[in-house]
C-alpha positions as YAML, in Angstrom:
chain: A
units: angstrom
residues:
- id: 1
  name: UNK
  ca: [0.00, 0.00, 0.00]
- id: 2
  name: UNK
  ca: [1.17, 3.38, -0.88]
- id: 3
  name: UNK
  ca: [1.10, 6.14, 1.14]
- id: 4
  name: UNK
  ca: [-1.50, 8.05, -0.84]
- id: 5
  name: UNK
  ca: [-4.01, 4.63, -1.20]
- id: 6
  name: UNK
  ca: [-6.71, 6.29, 1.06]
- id: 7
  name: UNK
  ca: [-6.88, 8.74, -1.86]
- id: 8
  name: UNK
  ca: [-6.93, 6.31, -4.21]
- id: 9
  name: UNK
  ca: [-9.24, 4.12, -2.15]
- id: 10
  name: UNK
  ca: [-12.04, 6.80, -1.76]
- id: 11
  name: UNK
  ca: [-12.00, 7.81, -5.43]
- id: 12
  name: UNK
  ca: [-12.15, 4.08, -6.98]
- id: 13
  name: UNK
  ca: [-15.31, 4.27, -4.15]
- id: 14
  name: UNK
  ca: [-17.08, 7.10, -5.70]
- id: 15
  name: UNK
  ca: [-17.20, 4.76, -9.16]
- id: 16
  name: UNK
  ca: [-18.35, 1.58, -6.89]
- id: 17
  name: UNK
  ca: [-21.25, 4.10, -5.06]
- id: 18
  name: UNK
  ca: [-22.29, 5.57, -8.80]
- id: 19
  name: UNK
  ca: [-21.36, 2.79, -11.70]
- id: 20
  name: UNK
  ca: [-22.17, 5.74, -14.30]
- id: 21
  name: UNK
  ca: [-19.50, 7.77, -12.55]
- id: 22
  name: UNK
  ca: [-16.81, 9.02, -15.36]
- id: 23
  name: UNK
  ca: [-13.43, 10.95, -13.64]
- id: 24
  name: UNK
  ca: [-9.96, 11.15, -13.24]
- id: 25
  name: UNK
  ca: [-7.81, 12.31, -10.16]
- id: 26
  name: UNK
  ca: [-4.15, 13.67, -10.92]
- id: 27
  name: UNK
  ca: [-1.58, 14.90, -7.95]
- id: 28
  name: UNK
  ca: [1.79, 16.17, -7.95]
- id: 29
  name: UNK
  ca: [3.82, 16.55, -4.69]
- id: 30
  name: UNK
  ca: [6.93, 18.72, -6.04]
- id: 31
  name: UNK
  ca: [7.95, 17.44, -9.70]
- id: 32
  name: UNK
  ca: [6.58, 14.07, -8.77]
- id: 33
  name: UNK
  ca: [3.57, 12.62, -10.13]
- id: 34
  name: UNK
  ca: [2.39, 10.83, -7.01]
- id: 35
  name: UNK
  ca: [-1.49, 9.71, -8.16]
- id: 36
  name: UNK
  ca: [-2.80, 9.24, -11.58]
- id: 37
  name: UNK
  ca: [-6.02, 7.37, -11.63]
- id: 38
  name: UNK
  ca: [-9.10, 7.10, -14.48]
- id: 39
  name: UNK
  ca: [-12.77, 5.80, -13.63]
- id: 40
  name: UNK
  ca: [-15.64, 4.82, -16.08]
- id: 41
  name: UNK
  ca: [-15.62, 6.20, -19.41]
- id: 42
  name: UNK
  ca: [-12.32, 8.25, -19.05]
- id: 43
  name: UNK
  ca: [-9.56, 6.91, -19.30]
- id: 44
  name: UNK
  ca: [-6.05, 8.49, -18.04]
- id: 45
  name: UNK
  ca: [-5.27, 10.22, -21.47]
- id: 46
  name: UNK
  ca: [-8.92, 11.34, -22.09]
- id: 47
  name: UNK
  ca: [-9.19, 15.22, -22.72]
- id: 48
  name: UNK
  ca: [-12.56, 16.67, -21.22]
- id: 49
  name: UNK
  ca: [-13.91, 20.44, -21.85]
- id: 50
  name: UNK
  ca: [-12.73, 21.82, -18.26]
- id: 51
  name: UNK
  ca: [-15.05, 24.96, -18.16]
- id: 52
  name: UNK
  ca: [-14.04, 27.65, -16.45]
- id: 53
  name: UNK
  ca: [-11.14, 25.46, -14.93]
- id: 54
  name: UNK
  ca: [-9.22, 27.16, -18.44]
- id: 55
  name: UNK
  ca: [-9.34, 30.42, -16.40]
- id: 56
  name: UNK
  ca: [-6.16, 28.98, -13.69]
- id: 57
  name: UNK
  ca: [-4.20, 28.19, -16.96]
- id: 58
  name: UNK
  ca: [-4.96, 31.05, -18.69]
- id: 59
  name: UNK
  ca: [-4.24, 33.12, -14.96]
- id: 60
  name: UNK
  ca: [-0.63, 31.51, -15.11]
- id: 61
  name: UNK
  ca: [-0.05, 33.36, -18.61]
- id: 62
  name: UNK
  ca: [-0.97, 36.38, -17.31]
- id: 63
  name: UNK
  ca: [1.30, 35.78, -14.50]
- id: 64
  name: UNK
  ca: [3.98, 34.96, -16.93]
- id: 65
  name: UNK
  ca: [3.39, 38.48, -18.50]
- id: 66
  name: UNK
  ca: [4.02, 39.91, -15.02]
- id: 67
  name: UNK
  ca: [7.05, 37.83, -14.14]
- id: 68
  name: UNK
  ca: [8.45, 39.19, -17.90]
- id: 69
  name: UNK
  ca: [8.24, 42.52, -16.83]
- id: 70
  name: UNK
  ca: [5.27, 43.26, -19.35]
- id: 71
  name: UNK
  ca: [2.68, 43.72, -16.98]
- id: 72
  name: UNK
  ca: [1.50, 45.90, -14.11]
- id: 73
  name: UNK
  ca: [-1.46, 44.74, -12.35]
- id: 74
  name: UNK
  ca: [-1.53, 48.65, -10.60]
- id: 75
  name: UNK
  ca: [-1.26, 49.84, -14.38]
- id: 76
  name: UNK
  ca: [-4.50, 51.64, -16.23]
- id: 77
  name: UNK
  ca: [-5.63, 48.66, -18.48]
- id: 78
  name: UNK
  ca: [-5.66, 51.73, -20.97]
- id: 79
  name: UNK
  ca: [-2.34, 52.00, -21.05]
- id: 80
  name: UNK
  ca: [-2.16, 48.63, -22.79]
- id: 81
  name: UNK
  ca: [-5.79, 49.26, -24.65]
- id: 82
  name: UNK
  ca: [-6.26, 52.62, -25.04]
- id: 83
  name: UNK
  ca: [-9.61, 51.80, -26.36]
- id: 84
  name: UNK
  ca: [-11.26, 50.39, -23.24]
- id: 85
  name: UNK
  ca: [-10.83, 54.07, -21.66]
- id: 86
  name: UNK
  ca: [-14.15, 54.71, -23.09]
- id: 87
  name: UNK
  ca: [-17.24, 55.36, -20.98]
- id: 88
  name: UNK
  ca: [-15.81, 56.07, -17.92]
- id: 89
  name: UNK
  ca: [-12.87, 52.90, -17.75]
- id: 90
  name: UNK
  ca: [-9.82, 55.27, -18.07]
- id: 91
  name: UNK
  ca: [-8.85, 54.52, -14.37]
- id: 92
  name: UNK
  ca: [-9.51, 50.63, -13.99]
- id: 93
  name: UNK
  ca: [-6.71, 48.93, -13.10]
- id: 94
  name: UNK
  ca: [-5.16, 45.33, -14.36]
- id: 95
  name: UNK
  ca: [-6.04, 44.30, -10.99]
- id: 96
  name: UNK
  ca: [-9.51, 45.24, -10.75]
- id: 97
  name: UNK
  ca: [-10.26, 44.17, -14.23]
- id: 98
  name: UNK
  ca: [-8.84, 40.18, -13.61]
- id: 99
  name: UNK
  ca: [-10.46, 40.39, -10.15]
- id: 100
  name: UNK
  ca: [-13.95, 40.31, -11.22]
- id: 101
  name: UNK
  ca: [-14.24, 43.99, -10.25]
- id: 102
  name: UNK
  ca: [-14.62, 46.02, -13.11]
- id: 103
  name: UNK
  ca: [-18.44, 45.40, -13.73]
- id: 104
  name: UNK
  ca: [-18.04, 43.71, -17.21]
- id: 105
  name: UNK
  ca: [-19.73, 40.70, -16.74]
- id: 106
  name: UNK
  ca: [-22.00, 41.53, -19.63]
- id: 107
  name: UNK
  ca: [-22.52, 44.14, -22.60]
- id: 108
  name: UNK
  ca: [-25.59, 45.49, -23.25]
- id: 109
  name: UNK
  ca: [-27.69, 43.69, -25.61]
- id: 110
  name: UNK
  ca: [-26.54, 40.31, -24.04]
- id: 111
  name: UNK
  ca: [-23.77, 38.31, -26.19]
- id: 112
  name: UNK
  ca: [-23.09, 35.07, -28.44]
- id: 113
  name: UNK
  ca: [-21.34, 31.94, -27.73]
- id: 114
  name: UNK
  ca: [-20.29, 32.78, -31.18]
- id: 115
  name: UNK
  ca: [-18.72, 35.90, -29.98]
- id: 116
  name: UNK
  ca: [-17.05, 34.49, -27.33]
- id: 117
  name: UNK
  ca: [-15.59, 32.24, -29.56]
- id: 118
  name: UNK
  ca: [-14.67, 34.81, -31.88]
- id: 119
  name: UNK
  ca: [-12.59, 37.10, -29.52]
- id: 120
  name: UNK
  ca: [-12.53, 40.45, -31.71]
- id: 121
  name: UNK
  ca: [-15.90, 41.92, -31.78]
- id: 122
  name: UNK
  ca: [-17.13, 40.90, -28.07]
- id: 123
  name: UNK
  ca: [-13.54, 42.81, -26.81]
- id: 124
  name: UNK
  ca: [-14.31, 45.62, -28.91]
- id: 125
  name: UNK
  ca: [-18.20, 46.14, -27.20]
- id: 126
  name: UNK
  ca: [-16.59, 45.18, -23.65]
- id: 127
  name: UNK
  ca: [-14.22, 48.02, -24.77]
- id: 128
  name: UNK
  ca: [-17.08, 50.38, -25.73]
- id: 129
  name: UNK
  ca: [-18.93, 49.36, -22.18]
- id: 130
  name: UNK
  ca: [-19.79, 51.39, -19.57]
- id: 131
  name: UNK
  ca: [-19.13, 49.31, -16.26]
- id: 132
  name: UNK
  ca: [-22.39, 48.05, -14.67]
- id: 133
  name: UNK
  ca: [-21.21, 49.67, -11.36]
- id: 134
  name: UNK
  ca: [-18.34, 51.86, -10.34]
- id: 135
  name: UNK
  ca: [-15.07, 49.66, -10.68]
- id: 136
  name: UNK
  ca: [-14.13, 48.43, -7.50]
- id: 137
  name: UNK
  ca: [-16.90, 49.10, -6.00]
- id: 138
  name: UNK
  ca: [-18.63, 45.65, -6.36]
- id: 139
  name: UNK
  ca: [-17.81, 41.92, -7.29]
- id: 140
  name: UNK
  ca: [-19.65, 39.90, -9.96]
- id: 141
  name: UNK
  ca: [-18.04, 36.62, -11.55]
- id: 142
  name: UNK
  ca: [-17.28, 37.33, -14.97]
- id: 143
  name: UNK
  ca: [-18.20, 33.40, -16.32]
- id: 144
  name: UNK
  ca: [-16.60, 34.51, -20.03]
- id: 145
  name: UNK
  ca: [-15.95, 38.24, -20.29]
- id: 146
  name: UNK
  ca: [-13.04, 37.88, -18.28]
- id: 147
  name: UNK
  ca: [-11.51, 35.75, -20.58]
- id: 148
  name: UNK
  ca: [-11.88, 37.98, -23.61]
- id: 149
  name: UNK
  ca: [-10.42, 40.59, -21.55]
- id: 150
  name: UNK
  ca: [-7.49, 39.06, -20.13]
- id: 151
  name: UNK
  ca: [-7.09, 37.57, -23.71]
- id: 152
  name: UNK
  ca: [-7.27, 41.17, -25.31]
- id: 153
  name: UNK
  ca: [-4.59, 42.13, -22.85]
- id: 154
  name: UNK
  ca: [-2.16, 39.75, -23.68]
- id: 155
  name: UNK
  ca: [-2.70, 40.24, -27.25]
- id: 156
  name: UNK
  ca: [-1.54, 43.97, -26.81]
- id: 157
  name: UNK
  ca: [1.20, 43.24, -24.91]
- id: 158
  name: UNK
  ca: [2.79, 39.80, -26.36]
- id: 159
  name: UNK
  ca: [1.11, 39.80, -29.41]
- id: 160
  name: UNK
  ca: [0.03, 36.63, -29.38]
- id: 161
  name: UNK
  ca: [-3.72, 35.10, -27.68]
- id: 162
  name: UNK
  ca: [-3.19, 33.54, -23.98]
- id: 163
  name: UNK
  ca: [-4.02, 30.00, -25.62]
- id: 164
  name: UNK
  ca: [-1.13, 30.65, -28.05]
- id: 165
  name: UNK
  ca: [1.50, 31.70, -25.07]
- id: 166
  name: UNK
  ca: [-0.03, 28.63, -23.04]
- id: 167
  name: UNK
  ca: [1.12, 26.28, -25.94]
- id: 168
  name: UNK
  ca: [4.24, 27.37, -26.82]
- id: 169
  name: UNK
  ca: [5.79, 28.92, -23.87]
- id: 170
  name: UNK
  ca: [4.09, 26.37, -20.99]
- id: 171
  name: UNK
  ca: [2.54, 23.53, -22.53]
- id: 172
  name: UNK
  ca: [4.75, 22.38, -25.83]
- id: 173
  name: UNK
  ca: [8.08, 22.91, -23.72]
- id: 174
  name: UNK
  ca: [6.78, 20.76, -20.72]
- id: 175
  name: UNK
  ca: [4.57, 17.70, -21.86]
- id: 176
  name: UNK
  ca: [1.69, 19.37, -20.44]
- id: 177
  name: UNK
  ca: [-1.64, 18.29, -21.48]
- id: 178
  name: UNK
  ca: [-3.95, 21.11, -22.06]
- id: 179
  name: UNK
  ca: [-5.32, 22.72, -24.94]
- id: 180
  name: UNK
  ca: [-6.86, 26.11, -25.39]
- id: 181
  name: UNK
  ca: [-8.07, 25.67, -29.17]
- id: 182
  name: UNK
  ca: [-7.72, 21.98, -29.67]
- id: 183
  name: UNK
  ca: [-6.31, 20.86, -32.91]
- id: 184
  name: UNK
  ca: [-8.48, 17.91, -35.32]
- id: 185
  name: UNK
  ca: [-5.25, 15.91, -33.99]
- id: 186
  name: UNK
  ca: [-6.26, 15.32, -30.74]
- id: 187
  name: UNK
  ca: [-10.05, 14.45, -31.69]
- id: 188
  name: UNK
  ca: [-9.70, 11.15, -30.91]
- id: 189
  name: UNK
  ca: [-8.91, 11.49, -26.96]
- id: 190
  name: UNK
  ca: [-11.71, 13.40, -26.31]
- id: 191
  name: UNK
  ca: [-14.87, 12.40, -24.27]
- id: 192
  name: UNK
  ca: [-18.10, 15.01, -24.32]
- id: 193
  name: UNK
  ca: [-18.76, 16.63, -21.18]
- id: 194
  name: UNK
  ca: [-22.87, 15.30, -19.96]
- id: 195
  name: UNK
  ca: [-25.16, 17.56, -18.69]
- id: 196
  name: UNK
  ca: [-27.32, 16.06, -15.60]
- id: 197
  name: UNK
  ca: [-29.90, 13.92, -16.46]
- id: 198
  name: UNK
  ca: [-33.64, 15.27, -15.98]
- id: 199
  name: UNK
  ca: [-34.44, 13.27, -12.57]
- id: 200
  name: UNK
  ca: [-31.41, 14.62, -11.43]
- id: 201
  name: UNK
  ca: [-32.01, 18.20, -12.14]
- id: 202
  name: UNK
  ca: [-36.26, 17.55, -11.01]
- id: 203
  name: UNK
  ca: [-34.57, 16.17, -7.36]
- id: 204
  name: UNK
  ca: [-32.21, 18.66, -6.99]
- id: 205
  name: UNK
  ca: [-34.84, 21.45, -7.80]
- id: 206
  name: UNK
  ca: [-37.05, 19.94, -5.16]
- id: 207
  name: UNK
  ca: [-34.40, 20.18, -2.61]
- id: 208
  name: UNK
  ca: [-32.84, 23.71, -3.27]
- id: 209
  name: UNK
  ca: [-36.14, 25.87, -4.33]
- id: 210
  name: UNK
  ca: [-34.17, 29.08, -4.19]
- id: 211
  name: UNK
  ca: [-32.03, 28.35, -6.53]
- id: 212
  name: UNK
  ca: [-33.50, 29.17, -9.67]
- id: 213
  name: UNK
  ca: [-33.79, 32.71, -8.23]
- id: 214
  name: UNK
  ca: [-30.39, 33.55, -7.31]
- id: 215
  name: UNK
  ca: [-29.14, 31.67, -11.05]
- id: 216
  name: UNK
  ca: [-31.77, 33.57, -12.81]
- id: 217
  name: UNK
  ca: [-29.82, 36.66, -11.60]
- id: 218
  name: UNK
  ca: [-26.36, 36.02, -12.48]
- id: 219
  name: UNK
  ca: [-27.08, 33.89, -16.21]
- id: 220
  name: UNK
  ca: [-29.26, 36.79, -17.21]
- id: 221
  name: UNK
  ca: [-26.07, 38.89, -16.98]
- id: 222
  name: UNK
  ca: [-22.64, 36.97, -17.75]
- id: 223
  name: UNK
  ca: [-23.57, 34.16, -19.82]
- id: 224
  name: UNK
  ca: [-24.76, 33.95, -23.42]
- id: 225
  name: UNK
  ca: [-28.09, 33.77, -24.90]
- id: 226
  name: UNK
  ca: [-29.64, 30.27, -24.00]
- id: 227
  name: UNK
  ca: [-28.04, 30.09, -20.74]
- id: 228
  name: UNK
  ca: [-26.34, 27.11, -18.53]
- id: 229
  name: UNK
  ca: [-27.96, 24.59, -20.33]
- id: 230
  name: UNK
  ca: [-26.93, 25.73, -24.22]
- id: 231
  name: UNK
  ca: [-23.07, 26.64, -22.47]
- id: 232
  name: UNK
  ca: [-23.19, 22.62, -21.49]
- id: 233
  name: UNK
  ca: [-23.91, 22.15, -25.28]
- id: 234
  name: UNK
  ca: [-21.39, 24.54, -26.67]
- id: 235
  name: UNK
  ca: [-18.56, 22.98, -25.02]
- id: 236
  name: UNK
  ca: [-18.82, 19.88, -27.25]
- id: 237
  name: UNK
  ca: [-19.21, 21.29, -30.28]
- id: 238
  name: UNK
  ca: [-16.65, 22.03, -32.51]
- id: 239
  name: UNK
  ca: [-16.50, 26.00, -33.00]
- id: 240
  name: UNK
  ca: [-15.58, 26.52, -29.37]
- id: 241
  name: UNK
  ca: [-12.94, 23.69, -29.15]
- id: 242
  name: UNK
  ca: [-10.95, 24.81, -31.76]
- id: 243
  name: UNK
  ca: [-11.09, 28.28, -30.62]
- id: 244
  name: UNK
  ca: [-10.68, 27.39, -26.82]
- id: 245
  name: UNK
  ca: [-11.56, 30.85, -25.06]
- id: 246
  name: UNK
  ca: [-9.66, 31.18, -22.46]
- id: 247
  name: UNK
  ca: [-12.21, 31.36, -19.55]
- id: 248
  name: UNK
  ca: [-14.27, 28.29, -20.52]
- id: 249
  name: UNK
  ca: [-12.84, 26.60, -23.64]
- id: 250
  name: UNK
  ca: [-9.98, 24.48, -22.62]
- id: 251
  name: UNK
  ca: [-10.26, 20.71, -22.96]
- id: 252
  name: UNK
  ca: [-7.58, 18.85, -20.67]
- id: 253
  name: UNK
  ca: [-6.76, 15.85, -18.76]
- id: 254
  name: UNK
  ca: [-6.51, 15.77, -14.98]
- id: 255
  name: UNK
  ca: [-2.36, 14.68, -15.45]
- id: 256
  name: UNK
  ca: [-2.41, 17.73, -17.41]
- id: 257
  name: UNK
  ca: [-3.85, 20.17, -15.53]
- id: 258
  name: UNK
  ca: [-1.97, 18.79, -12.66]
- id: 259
  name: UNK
  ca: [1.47, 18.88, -14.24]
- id: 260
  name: UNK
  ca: [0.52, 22.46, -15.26]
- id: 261
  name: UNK
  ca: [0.17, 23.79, -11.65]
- id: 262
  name: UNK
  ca: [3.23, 22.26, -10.69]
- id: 263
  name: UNK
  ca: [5.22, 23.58, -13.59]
- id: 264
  name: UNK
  ca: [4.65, 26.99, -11.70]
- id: 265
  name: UNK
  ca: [6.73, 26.49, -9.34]
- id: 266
  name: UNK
  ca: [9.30, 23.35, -10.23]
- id: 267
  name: UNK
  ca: [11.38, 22.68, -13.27]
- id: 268
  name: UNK
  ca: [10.00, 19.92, -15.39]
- id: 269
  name: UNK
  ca: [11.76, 18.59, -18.56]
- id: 270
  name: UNK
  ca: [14.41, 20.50, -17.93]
- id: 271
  name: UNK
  ca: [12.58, 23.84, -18.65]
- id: 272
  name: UNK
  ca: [12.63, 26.61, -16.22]
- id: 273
  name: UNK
  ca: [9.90, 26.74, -13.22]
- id: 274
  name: UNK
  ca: [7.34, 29.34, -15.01]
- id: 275
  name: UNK
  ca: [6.71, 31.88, -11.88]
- id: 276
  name: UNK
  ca: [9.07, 33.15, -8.79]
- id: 277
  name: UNK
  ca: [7.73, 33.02, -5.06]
- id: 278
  name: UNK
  ca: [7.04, 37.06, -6.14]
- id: 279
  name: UNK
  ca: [4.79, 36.60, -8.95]
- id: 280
  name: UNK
  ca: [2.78, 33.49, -7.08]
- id: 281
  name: UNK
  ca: [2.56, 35.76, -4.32]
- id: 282
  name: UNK
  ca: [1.07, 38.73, -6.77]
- id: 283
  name: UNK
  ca: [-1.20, 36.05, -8.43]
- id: 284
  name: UNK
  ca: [-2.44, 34.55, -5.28]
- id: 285
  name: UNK
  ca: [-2.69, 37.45, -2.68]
- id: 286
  name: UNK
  ca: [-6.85, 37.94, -2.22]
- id: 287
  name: UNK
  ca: [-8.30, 41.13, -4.12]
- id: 288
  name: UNK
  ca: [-11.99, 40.23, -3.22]
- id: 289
  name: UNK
  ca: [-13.42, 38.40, 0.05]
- id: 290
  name: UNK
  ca: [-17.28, 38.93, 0.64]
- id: 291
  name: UNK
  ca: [-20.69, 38.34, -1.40]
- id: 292
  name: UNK
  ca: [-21.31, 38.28, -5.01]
- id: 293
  name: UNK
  ca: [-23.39, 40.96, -6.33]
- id: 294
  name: UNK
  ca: [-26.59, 39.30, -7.49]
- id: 295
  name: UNK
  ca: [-26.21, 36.05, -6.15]
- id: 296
  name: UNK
  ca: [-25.32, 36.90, -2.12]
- id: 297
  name: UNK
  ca: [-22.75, 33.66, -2.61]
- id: 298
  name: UNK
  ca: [-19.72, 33.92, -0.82]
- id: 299
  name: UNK
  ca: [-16.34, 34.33, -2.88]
- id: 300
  name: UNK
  ca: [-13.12, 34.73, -2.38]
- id: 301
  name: UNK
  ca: [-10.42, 35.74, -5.48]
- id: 302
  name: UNK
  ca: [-7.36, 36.77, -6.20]
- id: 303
  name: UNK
  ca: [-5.89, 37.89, -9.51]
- id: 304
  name: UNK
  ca: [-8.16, 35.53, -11.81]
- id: 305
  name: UNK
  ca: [-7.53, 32.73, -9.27]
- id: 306
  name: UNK
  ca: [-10.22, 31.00, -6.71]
- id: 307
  name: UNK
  ca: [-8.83, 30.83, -3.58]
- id: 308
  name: UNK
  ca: [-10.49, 28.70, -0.61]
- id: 309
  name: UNK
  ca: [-13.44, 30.01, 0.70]
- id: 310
  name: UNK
  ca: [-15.02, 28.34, 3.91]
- id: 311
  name: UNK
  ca: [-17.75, 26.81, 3.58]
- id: 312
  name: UNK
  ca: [-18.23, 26.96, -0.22]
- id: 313
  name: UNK
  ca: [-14.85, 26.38, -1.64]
- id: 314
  name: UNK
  ca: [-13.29, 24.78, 1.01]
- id: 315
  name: UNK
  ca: [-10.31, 23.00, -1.54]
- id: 316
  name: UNK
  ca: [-6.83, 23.62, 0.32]
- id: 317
  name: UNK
  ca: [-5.07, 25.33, 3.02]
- id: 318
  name: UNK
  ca: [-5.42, 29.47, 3.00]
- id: 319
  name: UNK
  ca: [-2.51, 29.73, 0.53]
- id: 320
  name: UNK
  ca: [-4.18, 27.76, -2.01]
- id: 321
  name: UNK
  ca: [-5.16, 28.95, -5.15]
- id: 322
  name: UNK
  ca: [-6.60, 27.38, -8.37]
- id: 323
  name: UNK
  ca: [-9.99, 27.14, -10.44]
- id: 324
  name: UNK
  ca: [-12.88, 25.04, -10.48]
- id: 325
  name: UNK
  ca: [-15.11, 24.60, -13.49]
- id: 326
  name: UNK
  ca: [-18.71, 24.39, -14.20]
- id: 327
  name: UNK
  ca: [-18.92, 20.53, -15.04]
- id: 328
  name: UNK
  ca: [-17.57, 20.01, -11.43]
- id: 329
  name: UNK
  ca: [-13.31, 19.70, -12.54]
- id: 330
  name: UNK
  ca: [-10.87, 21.45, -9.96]
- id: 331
  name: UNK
  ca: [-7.34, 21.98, -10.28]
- id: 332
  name: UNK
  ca: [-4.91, 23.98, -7.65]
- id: 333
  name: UNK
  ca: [-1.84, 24.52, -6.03]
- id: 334
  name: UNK
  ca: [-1.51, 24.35, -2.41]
- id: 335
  name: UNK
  ca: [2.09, 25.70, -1.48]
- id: 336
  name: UNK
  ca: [1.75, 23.32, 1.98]
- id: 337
  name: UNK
  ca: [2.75, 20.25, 0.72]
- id: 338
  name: UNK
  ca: [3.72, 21.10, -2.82]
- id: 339
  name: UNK
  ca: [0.50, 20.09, -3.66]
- id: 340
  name: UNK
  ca: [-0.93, 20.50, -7.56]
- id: 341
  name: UNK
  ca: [-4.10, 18.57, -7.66]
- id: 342
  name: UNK
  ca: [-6.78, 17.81, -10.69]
- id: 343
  name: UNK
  ca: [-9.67, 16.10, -10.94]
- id: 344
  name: UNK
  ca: [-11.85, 16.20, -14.20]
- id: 345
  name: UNK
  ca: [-15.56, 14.52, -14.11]
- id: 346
  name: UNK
  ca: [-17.87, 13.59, -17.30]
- id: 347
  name: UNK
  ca: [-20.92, 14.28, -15.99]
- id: 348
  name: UNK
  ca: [-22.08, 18.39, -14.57]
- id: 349
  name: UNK
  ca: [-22.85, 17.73, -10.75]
- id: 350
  name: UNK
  ca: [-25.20, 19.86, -9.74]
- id: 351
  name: UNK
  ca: [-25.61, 23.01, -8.81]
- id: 352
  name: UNK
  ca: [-22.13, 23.04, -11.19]
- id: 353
  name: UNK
  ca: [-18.86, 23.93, -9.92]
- id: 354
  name: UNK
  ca: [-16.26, 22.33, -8.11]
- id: 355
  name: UNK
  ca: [-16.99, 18.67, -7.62]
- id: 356
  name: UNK
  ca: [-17.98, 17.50, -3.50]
- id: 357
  name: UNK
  ca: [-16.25, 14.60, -4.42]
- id: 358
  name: UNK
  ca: [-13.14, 16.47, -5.81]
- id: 359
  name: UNK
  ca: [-12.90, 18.47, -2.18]
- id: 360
  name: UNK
  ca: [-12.90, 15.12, -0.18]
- id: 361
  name: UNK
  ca: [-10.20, 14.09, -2.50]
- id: 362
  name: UNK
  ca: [-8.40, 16.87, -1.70]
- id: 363
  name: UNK
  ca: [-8.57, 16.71, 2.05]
- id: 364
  name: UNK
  ca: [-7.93, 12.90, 2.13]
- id: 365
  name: UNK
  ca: [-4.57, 14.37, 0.23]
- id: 366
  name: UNK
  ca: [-3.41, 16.63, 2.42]
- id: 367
  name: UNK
  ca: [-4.29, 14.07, 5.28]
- id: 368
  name: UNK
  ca: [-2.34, 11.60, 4.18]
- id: 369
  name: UNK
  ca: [0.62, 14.10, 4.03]
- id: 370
  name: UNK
  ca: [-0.45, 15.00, 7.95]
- id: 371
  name: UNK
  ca: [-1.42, 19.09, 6.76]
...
C-alpha cells in the first residue's frame, strides 16, 4: 500500500457508489507525479472540456506576462488598450479588471457563444462598455468576459492570444496536457462533457427551491443567450474547441492540468519553473473576500484565481489557489505540501462547480501528508 491509497481508495469508491461515474484524479507533490487514476468512461489520457477550470491556466499566462516585466497589475488597463478608456474605464486597473471587479460581466444587448468564440468583436463592445457599477466598487463573476479581456490584454502586450502563449511557452516545452483551441489531432482522446440527467435536475430542484432565483440573476447577466444549459452544449461542439476561449474553452486531462500547476513552481523537462515566489505571491494574494453581487454567494479571489473560501470552496489550506469549473473539474496549487491537484468529471454535478467529491479528494490528500 502506498502512502496516498486512502486517496486512491475513496476515489475508486465514488465509481463503486455511482457505476455511471466518469473521472480522473491527478496529484503532484513537487515534480513528482504521485497519483494518476481514471474511472468509467475516461480513461487516463482522455481530454474533457474543463469549463471555467481554463481560467487557472490562462491566470498563469498572465502571470507569466508579469514575471516578464510586461505587466503591471496597478497599471490603467488603458495603457495597454487605449480603447477600453471609453465610458468612464480610463482609471480601472489590471487588478480590478482580472479580479472580477470592473463590472463587465456583460454588454448590453446580451452576447453570443459565437462571440465568445470569436474574440474580436465581443472585446471591442466590452471596450465600448460602460461598467455596470463603479469599478471596485462591487464583485460579480465574470463566467466569459473575463476571458476575452485578459485575452485582449495579452494580445496587446505579447502579441500573441493567452491559448497561443499557453502552448508554446508552458505547454509544448513541458509535456503538459492542455489545450486552449484543440487541434483535429487530438479528436480522438476526447470524451463530451454530460449535462445532468432530468431526474437529477427535477430532485435537486425539489431540494434547493431558491435556486432558480439567485441563477436567474447572475445567467441573465454573464452568460450567453440560452443560458447554462446551451453553455453545457457549446462545449462539445466544434467552433468553441478549436477556438478554446480562455475562460471556458480548454479541454484537458486531470495529469495535465496537474502537471501544469506544478510547472509553476518546479522545473520539469528540464525547462525553467514558469513563476518566482514574487509573482505566485502577486497572483495569489486575495483582491476580493465577501458576497457576489446578485447572487449573495460567498467568494473569495485573487488575480483571476479561486482561492479557498469556507464553507463553499473549502479545496486547500489558505494559501491555495486554483480554479474550479462548471462541469464540477478542480485543479490547484496548495504551497503546503507542494500540492498541484486535478480532478476532471464527465458528468455536470449539480448546482455546477467544483466537484464535492473532488474536495474530499483533496482533504484525504493533504491528510495523508499529515497538513
Amino acid at each position: 500500500m502506498t502512502k496516498f491509497q486512502p486517496v486512491l481508495d475513496a476515489f475508486d469508491a465514488h465509481c463503486d457508489a455511482d457505476p455511471t461515474h466518469s473521472a480522473q484524479l491527478a496529484a503532484y507533490i513537487g515534480d513528482e507525479l504521485v497519483i494518476h487514476r481514471s474511472v468509467g468512461e475516461l480513461g487516463p489520457d482522455s481530454l474533457l472540456p474543463v469549463y471555467s477550470s481554463s481560467k487557472g491556466a490562462a491566470a498563469i499566462v498572465i502571470g507569466l506576462l508579469i514575471e516578464r516585466g510586461q505587466l503591471d497589475l496597478d497599471a490603467k488597463v488603458a495603457g495597454y488598450w487605449p480603447e477600453f478608456a471609453a465610458k468612464g474605464k480610463g482609471a480601472v486597473t489590471v487588478r480590478q479588471l482580472l479580479s472580477h471587479q470592473a463590472g463587465l460581466g456583460g454588454v448590453d444587448g446580451g452576447f453570443t457563444a459565437d462571440e465568445v468564440n470569436e474574440h474580436d468583436a465581443l472585446a471591442q463592445r466590452l471596450a465600448a462598455q460602460r461598467p455596470l457599477w463603479a469599478p471596485g466598487r462591487a464583485f460579480m463573476y465574470h463566467a466569459l468576459t473575463l476571458g476575452t479581456l485578459a485575452d485582449e490584454l495579452c494580445r496587446r502586450i505579447d502579441g500573441r492570444a493567452i491559448g497561443q502563449v499557453l502552448r508554446d511557452d508552458v505547454a509544448q516545452p513541458r509535456g503538459i496536457d492542455v489545450w486552449m483551441g484543440t487541434p483535429a489531432s487530438e479528436d480522438d482522446r476526447v470524451v463530451e462533457a454530460m449535462a445532468p440527467t432530468s431526474d437529477e435536475i427535477v430532485d435537486f430542484l425539489s431540494t434547493t427551491p431558491d435556486f432558480l432565483n439567485s441563477a436567474d440573476r447572475i445567467t441573465a447577466v454573464v452568460l450567453p443567450a440560452g443560458g447554462p444549459l446551451d453553455l453545457v452544449a457549446s462545449v462539445n461542439q466544434e467552433p468553441m474547441r478549436r477556438a478554446g476561449p480562455p475562460a471556458a474553452g480548454m479541454l484537458a486531462s486531470a495529469a495535465g492540468l496537474a502537471r501544469l500547476y506544478a510547472a509553476i513552481g518546479h522545473e520539469l523537462d528540464g525547462q525553467e519553473r514558469l513563476l518566482s515566489d514574487d509573482t505566485i505571491s502577486q497572483m495569489s494574494q486575495i483582491q476580493y473576500d465577501g458576497l457576489e453581487l446578485g447572487s449573495g454567494f460567498a467568494v473569495r479571489f485573487g488575480v483571476m484565481f479561486q482561492l479557498p473560501c469556507h464553507p463553499r470552496w473549502p479545496f486547500g489550506s489558505f494559501r491555495a489557489f486554483g480554479h474550479d469549473g462548471a462541469g464540477g473539474s478542480l485543479a490547484f496549487f496548495d504551497p503546503p505540501g507542494d500540492i498541484s491537484f486535478a480532478y476532471t468529471v464527465q458528468r455536470l454535478p449539480l448546482p455546477g462547480g467544483m466537484d464535492a467529491r473532488a474536495v474530499e479528494l483533496a482533504a484525504t490528500l493533504r491528510a495523508c501528508l499529515g497538513i
